[in-house]
Residue, then its C-alpha position, 0 to 999 in steps of 0.5 A: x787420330x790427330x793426323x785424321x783430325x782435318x779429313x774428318x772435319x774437311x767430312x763435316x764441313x761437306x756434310x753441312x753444306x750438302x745439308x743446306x743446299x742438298x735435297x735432305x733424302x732418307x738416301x743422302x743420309x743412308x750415303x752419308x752414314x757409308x761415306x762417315x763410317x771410317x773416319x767418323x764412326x759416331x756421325x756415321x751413326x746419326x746420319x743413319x739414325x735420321x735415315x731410318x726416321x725419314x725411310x719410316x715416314x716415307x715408307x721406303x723400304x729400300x732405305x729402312x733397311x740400309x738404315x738398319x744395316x749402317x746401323x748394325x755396322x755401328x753396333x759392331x764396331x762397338x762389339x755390341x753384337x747383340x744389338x747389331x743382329x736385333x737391327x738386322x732382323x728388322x731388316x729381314x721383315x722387308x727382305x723380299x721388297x728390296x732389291x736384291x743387291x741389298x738383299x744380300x748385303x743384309x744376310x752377308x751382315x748377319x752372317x759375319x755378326x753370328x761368326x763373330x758370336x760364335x767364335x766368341x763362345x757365346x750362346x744363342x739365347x745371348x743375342x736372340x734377345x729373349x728368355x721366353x721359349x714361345x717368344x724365341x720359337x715365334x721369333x725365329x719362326x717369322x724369320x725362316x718364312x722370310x728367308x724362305x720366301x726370299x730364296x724361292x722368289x731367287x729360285x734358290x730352292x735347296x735353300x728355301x726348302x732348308x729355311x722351311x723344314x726348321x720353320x715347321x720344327x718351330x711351328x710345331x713347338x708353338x702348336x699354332x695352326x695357322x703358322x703349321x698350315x702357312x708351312x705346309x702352304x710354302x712347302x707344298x708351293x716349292x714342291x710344285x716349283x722342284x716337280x715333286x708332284x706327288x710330294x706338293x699334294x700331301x702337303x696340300x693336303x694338310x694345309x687345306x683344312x685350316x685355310x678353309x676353316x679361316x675362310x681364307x678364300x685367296x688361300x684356298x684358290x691358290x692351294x686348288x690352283x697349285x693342287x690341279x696343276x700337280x694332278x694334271x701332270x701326273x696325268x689325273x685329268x678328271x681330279x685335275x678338272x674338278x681342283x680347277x674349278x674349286x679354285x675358280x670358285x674362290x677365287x675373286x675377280x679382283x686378285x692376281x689368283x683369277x687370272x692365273x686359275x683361268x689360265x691354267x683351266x686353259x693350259x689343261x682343256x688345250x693339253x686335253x685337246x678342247x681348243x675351243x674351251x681353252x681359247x674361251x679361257x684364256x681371253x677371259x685370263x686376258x681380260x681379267x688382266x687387263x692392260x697391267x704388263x703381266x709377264x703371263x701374258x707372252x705365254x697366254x698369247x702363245x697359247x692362243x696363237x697355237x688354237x688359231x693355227x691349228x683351226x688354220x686361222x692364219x691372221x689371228x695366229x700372226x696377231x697373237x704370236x706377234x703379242x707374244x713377241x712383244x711381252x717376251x722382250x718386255x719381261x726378257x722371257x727367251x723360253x716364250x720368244x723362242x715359242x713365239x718364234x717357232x709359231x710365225x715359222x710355220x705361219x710362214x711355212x702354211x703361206x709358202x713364205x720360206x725365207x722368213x720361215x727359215x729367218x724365224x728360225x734361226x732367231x729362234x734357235x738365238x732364243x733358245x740359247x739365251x733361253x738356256x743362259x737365263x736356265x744357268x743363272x737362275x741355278x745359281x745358288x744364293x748362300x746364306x752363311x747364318x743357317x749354313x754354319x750355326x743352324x748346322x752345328x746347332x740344333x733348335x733346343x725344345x726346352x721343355x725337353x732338356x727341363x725334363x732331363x734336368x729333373x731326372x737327373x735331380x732325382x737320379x742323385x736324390x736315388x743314390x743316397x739309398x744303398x738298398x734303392x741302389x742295390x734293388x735297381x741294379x737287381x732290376x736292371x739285371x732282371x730287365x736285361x736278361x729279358x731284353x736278351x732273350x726278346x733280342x734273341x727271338x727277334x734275331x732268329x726272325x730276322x734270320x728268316x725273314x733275310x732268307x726269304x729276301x735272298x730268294x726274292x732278290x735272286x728272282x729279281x735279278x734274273x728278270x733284270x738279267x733278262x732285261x739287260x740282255x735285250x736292253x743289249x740287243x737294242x743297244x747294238x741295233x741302235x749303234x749300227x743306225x749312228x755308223x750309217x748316219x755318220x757314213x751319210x753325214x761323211x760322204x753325202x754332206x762333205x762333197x755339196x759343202x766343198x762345192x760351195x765353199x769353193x764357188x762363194x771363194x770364187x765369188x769373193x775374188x770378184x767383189x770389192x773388198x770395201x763393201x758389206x758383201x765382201x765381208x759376208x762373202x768371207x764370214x761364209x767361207x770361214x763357216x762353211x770350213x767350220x762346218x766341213x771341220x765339224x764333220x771331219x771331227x765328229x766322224x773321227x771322234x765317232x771311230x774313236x768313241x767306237x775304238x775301229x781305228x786299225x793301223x795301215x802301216x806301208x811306205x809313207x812319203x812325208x813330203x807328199x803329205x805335207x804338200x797336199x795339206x798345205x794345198x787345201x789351205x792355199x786360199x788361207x795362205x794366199x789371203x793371209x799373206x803367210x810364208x813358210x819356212x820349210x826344212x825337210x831331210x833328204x829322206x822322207x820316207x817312213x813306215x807308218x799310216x798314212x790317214x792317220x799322220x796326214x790328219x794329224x799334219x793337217x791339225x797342227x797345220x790348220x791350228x797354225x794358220x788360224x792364229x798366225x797374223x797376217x803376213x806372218x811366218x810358219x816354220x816347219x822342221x823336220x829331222x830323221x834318224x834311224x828310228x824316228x821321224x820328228x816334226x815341229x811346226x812353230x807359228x807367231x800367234x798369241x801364244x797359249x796360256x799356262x792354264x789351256x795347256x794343261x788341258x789342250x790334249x784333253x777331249x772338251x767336256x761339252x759342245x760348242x757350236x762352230x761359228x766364224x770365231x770358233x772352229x770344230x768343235x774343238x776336237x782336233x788338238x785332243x784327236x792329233x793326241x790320240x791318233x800319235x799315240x796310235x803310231x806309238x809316237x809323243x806329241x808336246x807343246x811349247x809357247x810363250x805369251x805374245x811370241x808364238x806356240x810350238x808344237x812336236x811330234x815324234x813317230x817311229x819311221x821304221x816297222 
């Protein structure tokens, strides 16, 4: 403590001078409480308490709760757990108006303080806070609606779902309508969100009553609004209709609720085909909305660029999907841009303007991925320690309950003091059970029957699916044959133009300067259109191996001559990148193996060497034959592979990656290579070193 002693006044003289010339701020205090905590626990405590008092007059949120986490830290450290939780609830009241960076460092602290306590064997009435059994059950109950709200605006639905099921334990025990009516409320809300249509409705359905009893008219809007939705996608259009309007006629023209209404009644008239219904709709979404920058909008000008296509009105058509463009780069919206995108592309296509077509595209398809990126990061579930541990081991005690049993079990004792009571029970008891026996076996012989006649219902069951999955089979093969056929136009109808192509803009790169920007594209062309023609040479193997129609072709094979003719489809590579090789070849090359098969896999291994080999760098080709076999390794000086890729390098990937000038195939060939060796019942291996270069051997029998 001595050897701190200067820091921590060096601390305090800092501080007091930023008090006097610093703006005095509920976030200088909150960042002065952090930077004080170590060093000067008790001074970290005051800064937090004068934040809290600043955050409160000010009614910052953000700092109330930072206040109250700094604060809670201090408790703990004081190991007044108790204490520190009671902060951190009040947090919990603002969780869903703060960000949520502090968000989630307020549920990480009250997740370590229950740790704490429940490693500690302490109970949960200890830190609760509270006796009363009503007091306990409301008090929990608000902070499971909290938490709930706070996962489904993160989309962490399970989570949500979780918090809401123990809230509607709560409320049930406390027998309040109107907290049994806001659960049902959120649960149905979530149901909607997890397209569980049918599930939303019925608790729709228990909610309604109470809302429309407490005149809660934004409520039920809502509730007739969400209610419409699910009965429109379940395909209950007239039902849908009528919840629509319901919700149009509470709702006031003042909420968020109006506009909302209005849109879905246009996203249901467009789905029935009344276009002219639902433009009226969602213009007047639109002027309920106003100029706020609602995120809606992008997909309600969307909507309305579509009505204008489809009556042909072109100008219009541009000027909504335009809008679109606009709020979903605002609101980083992908799914509306891609949309948005698509709708221009056939504007473009109805005034013949197929360049622009086809640019709109491809930035669609670039939306489109962004679009799924954003899909993944919203999966991501949020944890929440406190009811992922203690709510799991612990359930929500009904106390009036456990009373009930502790009274029994009173005057069980207050019964034992009677021989002649103990003996009549058991009498009793003995008399019961024997009646039970005999119910039990009456029920046995029923069920006995009744299993029976399920057997034979299950028989014809099976039947009938046997005779759906014997033309489930027909089809299947039917539609196998189609793949072959679409892959054999893929193989000789697509490769040869591609070729063509790639050999002609090679020629043009020789005749431009290879300072300008054409040069660059020249080149980034010809490396993607070798992706391409890779990706049709990896998909047509990969579809013969899916399909297991490989047969081996064994006859005399001159290595020499295959490895010639694949280092001649490479030469333009091996010209531009300056490479050298070096080659050592036996006097005999000749073996008794497939040629398709050998070539493909030389060809790979060739391929993979040339694209990490530095310019001007050097490829060494070995090979050695003996009676039995043919051995070949190829060694470049590349990056190297790491030990975590190559343990996975002959596995086939487990998803799709789409080729582009810095990815090649779809990473098919090292898995293929693998296959193909095996076939030629040889063994493929790899050896690398970071920073030195890769090594890759095969070995295949040279004999029949």
């Amino acid at each position: 403590m001595i050897n701190k002693l200067p820091y921590i006044l060096s601390s305090l003289i800092v501080l007091l001078i930023n008090n006097v010339y610093a703006e005095e701020t509920p976030k200088f205090y909150n960042d002065s409480a952090e930077d004080l905590f170590y060093d000067s626990p008790l001074e970290s405590y005051k800064m937090a308490e004068k934040a809290l008092v600043m955050a409160t007059n000010m009614s910052s949120t953000h700092e109330i709760v930072r206040a109250y986490v700094n604060l809670s830290r201090y408790y703990t450290f004081k190991e007044n757990y108790q204490r520190s939780l009671d902060s951190l609830y009040v947090g919990v009241e603002y969780i869903n108006e703060i960000p949520r960076e502090t968000a989630e460092q307020l549920l990480l602290s009250i997740s370590q303080n229950h740790l704490i306590l429940h490693s500690n064997n302490l109970t949960f009435d200890q830190f609760i806070n509270s006796n009363d059994e009503e007091v306990f059950w409301r008090k929990n109950y608000n902070v499971l609606i909290k938490l709930s709200a706070y996962y489904y605006n993160n989309y962490s639905y399970l989570n949500a779902n979780d918090n809401l099921q123990k809230a509607l334990v709560l409320a049930q025990n406390l027998n309040d309508s109107s907290c049994i009516a806001e659960v049902n409320y959120q649960i149905g809300r979530l149901a909607v969100a997890i397209e569980k249509y049918d599930r939303s409705l019925v608790y729709f359905d228990k909610a309604l009553p109470y809302t429309i009893a407490s005149k809660d008219s934004l409520r039920a809007s809502k509730i007739y609004s969400y209610m419409g939705e699910s009965q429109m996608l379940l395909k209950e259009y007239s039902t849908a209709d009528s919840l629509f309007l319901l919700a149009l006629s509470f709702s006031s023209k003042s909420t968020k609720n109006h506009y909302l209404v209005l849109k879905n009644l246009g996203k249901f008239n467009f789905n029935q085909g009344k276009y002219a219904v639902s433009k009226s709709y969602y213009l007047q979404a639109l002027g309920n909305m106003g100029n706020n920058y609602d995120s809606d909008k992008a997909f309600i000008f969307n909507e309305l660029g579509d009505i204008s296509l489809l009556d042909h009105q072109l100008a219009e058509s541009k000027m909504y999907y335009d809008s679109a463009i606009w709020y979903s780069k605002r609101f980083q919206d992908f799914k509306n841009l891609e949309e948005a995108l698509v709708g221009l592309s056939e504007v473009a296509v109805k005034r013949k303007d197929f360049k622009l077509s086809n640019e709109l595209l491809k930035n669609s398809k670039i939306a489109q991925s962004k679009s799924t990126e954003q899909k993944e990061m919203e999966a991501i579930s949020y944890s929440n320690a406190y009811f992922d541990t203690y709510f799991k081991e612990l359930q929500i005690i009904d106390l009036r309950q456990d009373k009930y049993i502790k009274d029994l079990i009173l005057e069980q004792e207050k019964e034992k003091t009677s021989l002649l009571i103990v003996l009549l029970i058991v009498v009793l008891l003995g008399g019961v059970l024997l009646v039970l026996w005999f119910i039990q076996t009456r029920k046995n012989a029923k069920l006995e029957r009744e299993k029976a006649k399920v057997a034979r219902d299950h028989n014809e069951e099976l039947m009938m699916i046997n005779s759906v999955l014997s033309q489930s089979q027909k089809e299947l093969l039917n539609a196998n044959q189609i793949k072959d056929r679409m892959f054999s136009v893929i193989g000789h109808d697509a490769k040869g133009p591609l070729i063509s192509v790639r050999n002609q803009v090679f020629g043009l790169i020789g005749k431009v300067d290879k300072e300008s920007t054409v040069y660059e594209e020249l080149v980034n062309s010809e490396i993607l259109i070798d992706n391409v023609i890779r990706l049709i040479n990896d998909l047509l193997n990969w579809a013969m191996l899916q399909d297991e129609k490989i047969e081996l072709n064994i006859e005399k094979v001159d290595f020499k001559e295959i490895l010639e003719a694949n280092l001649s489809l490479y030469q333009q590579v091996i010209d531009r990148k300056k490479i050298v090789f070096d080659i050592d070849l036996p006097s005999n090359t000749i073996l008794d193996t497939d040629y398709q098969l050998l070539s493909f896999s030389v060809r790979n291994l060739l391929s993979n060497a040339m694209k990490y080999s530095p310019e001007g760098g050097e490829i060494k080709i070995l090979s050695q034959r003996t009676e039995s076999s043919f051995t070949l390794s190829i060694t470049d000086h590349g990056p190297g592979i790491t030990e975590e890729k190559m343990d996975s390098i002959f596995r086939m990937p487990e998803s799709f990656v789409a080729p582009s000038p810095d990815r090649e195939g779809l990473g098919f060939g090292l898995p293929m290579t693998a296959r193909f060796v095996k076939l030629l019942k040889g063994e493929i291996s790899l050896k690398s070193e970071l920073k030195q270069g890769s090594t890759f051997s095969l070995e295949i029998p040279c004999l029949k």
